[in-house]
N, C-alpha and C positions, 0 to 999 in steps of 0.2 A: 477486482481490477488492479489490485496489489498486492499479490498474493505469492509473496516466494516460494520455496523449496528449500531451504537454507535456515539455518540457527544464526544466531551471533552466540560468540564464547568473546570471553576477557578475560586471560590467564591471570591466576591466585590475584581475583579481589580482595580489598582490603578499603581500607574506612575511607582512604584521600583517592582513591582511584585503582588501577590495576595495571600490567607489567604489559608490553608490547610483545607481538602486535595483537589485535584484536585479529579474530579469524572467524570466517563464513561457512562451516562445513556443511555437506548437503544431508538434506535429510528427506532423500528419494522413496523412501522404505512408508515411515511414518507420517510426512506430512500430505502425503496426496488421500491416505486413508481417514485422515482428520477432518481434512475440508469435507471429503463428500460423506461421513457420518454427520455432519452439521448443517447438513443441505444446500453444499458448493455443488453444483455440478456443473463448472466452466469455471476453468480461472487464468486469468493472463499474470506472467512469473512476476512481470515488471522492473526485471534484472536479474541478472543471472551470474553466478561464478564457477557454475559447473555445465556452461551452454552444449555440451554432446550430452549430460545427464540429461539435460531436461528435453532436450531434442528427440531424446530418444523413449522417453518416458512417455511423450507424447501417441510417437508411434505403437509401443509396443500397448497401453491402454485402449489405444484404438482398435489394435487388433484382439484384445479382451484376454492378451496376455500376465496383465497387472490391473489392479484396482485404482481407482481413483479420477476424480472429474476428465474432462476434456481439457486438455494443456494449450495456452498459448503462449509460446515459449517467446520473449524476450531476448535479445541478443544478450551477449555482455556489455556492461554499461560501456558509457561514449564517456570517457573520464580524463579531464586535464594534467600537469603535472600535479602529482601528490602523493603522498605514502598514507591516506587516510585507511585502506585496505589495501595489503599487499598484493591479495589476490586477483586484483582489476588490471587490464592494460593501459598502459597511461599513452593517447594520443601525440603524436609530434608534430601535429598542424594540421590544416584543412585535405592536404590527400589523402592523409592518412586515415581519414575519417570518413571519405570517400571508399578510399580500396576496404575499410571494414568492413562498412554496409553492405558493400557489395557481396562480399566472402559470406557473411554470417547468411547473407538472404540464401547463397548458396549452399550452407550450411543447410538450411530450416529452418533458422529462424525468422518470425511473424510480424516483429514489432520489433520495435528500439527504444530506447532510456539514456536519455544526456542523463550527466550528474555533477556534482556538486563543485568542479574546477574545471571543467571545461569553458574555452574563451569562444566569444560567438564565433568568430572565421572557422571555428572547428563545428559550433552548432549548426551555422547557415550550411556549412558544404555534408554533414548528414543529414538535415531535414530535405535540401534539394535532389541528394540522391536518391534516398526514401519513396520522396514523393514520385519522382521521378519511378520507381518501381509499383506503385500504387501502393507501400507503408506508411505507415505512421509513426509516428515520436512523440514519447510524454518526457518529463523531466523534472527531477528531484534539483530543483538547482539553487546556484548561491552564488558563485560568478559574474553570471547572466540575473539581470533582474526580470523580474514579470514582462514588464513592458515590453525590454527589448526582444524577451524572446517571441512574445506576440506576434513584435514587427517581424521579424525572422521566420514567420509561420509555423511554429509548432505549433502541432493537434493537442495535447493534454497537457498540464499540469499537475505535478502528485502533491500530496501533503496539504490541499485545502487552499489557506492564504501563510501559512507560518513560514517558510522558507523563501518569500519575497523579500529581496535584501536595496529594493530600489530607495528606503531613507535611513540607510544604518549611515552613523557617520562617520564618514573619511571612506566608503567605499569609492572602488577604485577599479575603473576597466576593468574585466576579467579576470580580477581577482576577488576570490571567495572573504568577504569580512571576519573578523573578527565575532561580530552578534552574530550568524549568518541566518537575520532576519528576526531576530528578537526585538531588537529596535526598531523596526519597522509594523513590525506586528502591534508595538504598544503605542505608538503614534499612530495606525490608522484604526482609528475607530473607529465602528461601524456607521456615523452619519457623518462622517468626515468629509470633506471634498476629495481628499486624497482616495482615500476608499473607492468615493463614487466614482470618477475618473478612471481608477484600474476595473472596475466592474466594465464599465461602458465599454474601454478598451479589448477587455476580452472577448466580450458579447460579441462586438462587433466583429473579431478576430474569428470567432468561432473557436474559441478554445476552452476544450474540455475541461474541468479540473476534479480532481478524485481526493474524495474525505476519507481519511485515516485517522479518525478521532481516535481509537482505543492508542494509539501509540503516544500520544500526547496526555493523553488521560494518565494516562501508568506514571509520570512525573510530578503530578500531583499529590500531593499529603493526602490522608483522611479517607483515600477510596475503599471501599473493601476487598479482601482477598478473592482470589477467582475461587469459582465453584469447586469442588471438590474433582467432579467428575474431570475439568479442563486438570487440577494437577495432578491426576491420577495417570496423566498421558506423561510426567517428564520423567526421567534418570532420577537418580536421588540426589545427583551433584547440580544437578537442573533447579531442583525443586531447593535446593539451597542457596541458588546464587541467587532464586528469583524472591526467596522470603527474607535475605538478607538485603537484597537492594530495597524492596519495601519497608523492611523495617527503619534503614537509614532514611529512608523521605519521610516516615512518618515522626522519627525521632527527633531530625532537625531541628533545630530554631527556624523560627519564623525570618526570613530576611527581607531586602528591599526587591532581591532578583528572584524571591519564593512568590512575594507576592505579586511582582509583576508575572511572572511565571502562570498565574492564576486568572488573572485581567486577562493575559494574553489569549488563553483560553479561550472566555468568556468573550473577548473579540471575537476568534479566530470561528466559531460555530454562528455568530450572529452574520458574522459576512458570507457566509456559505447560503446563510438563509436568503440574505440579500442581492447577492449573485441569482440565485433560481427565480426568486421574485424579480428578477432585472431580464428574463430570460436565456439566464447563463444553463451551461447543460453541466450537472454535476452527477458523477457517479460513486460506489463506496469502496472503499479499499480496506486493507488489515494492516500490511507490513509488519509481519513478525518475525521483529528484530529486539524484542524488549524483555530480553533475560529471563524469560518466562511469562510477561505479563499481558505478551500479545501471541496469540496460539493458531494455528488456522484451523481455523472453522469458526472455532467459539470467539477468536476474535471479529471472524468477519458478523456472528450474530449480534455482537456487540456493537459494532457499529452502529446497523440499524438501530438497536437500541436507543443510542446516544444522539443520531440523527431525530429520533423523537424527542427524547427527553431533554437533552441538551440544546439543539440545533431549532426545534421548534416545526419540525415538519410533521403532517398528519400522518401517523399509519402507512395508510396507503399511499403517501408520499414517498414517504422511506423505503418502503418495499419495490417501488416500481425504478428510485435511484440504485437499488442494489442490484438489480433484476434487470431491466428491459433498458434502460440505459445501460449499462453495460454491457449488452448485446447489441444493440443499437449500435455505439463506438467502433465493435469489432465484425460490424456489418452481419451480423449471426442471427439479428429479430426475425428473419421469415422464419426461421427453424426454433428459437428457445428463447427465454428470455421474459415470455408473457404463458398464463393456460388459454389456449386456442385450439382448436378443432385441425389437426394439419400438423403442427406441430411439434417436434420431439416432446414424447411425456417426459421432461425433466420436470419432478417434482420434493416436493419435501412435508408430511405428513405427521403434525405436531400433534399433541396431546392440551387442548385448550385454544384461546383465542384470542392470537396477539393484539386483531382489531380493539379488543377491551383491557388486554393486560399485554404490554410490548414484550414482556420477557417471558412469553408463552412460545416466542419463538424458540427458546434453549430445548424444548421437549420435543425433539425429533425421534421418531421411531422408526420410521421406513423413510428413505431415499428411494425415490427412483429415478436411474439416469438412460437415457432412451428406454422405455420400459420396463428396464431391467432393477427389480426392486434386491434395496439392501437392508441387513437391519442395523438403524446406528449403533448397539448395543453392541452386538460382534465387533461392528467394525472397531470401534474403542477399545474394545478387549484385546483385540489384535496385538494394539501398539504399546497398553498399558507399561508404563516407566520405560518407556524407549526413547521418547521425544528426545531429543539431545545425543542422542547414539548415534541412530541411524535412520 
């Protein structure tokens, strides 16, 4: 349910950071063969900077012209003043935000994604359009706090609870903070009143929210390197920016914003728990945006993983928030999403049994998507050191 088509690059890293601008090139070729060798077979982009790529990706898949999952293409994000990605359109008020929605649905696209400066007058007038067409809207945001976007009716939330900016301090009407939600994150702790409050709030809002733990994980010190097989998918420039950025978090000093960085965490998967257990609807996501450390497919098995281990969810907890909730969201459950008699055979065909060991899930051998069986092994081989090309 977060599942781009797109790398992040950061030209010539180096120890304190890297040279502007950061850039989203797509990777049409490689990343739809990833997810569905990992056992994606439906993915929503969740934003997009190449929306006739992926528009069209969709189509020609359909017609069994190209490999890879079923596409639910994303507009391009709904984004306020900012140069945080060049490549985005930056909104100029609430019509403008209106005549987009409209075009992009005219376009083909499925869905929409506020983002991280957009001001509500520009949320309220795309969620009302949206709805207005029968869409939907999630959103990566930091402008807009949780709350208000609730009241404002958006349908999903991405990123879990870490990008909620409603107690960072000095935040300030529609504009994106400085923490944008770190502070907020390490004040609300999981039995907190605050906490309880935005849980209630949402619940009652009906608002989705989508876990992307692997993309937060990858910040963390001390994890281990991904599998062999996941880096065997990137460039060799790929596979270098992603073993040096690991090796700088592992090398660090320990500081106060490492350690809070790690709390944060350790919040941000308890409140996920507590949300579902409050009757909140939570689905999983990847975003692979993280220099190599979050990949698609193998990120999104990660998830699930982390949704056990981490997060505290049973097994088949975790499996049915990857799965049937996310089909449920994009109204898809009669057809996929669960095994049921009637329904497309979208399947995935592992070697062992995650019910007793969770990372049984990485042993995929055959996909099959309507029927049509794949073997993961090919399809890996396909892309082997291309991930970051193309």
């Amino acid at each position: 349910m977060h599942d781009h088509i797109y790398y992040l690059q950061r030209p010539n890293t180096y120890a304190s950071g890297s040279e502007g601008p950061t850039l989203l090139p797509q990777m049409t070729f490689s990343a739809p063969r990833m997810y569905l060798a990992n056992g994606v077979t439906t993915i929503r982009t969740a934003g997009s900077v190449e929306p006739y790529a992926d528009i069209n990706l969709r189509k020609l898949i359909d017609a069994g012209r190209l490999i890879g999952p079923h596409v639910e293409p994303t507009a391009p994000y709904l984004q306020g003043v900012s140069d945080i990605f060049m490549q985005m359109h930056t909104l100029s008020g609430p019509d403008d935000a209106r005549t987009f929605v409209h075009f992009w649905v005219a376009q083909g696209a499925t869905n929409f994604k506020a983002y991280m400066h957009i001001t509500r007058a520009e949320l309220e007038a795309a969620i009302k359009t949206a709805h207005e067409l029968h869409l939907k809207v999630t959103g990566h945001l930091c402008s807009v706090t949780y709350p208000e976007a609730a009241a404002l009716g958006i349908d999903n939330l991405e990123h879990g609870f870490f990008v909620n900016t409603q107690l960072d301090p000095g935040k300030q009407p529609d504009v994106c903070s400085p923490e944008t939600g770190n502070a907020t994150l390490a004040k609300m702790t999981p039995d907190s009143t605050e906490a309880a409050a935005l849980i209630k709030l949402l619940v009652d809002h009906h608002v989705a929210i989508t876990s992307t733990l692997p993309v937060f994980e990858a910040n963390l010190a001390g994890k281990p390197a991904l599998r062999q097989k996941a880096l065997s998918t990137l460039t060799p420039q790929a596979l270098e920016a992603y073993l040096y950025g690991r090796n700088r978090r592992n090398t660090a000093p320990e500081t106060p914003l490492t350690q809070r960085a790690t709390q944060n965490y350790k919040n941000a998967v308890k409140l996920e728990h507590k949300f579902v257990e409050a009757g909140g609807f939570l689905m999983a996501g990847l975003d692979p945006t993280g220099n190599g450390a979050t990949l698609p497919g193998f990120g999104d098995q990660h998830e699930v993983e982390l949704l056990v281990t981490d997060a505290g969810f049973t097994v088949p907890e975790a499996i049915k928030i990857a799965t049937l909730n996310g089909a449920t969201y994009l109204n898809l459950q009669s057809r996929t999403g669960s095994v049921q008699i009637g329904k497309n055979a979208d399947l995935m065909i592992v070697k062992g049994d995650p019910s007793k060991t969770i990372t049984d899930i990485e042993n995929v051998e055959i996909v099959l998507k309507d029927g049509v069986a794949y073997d993961s092994n090919e399809l890996l081989d396909s892309v082997r050191g291309r991930y970051g090309e193309y």
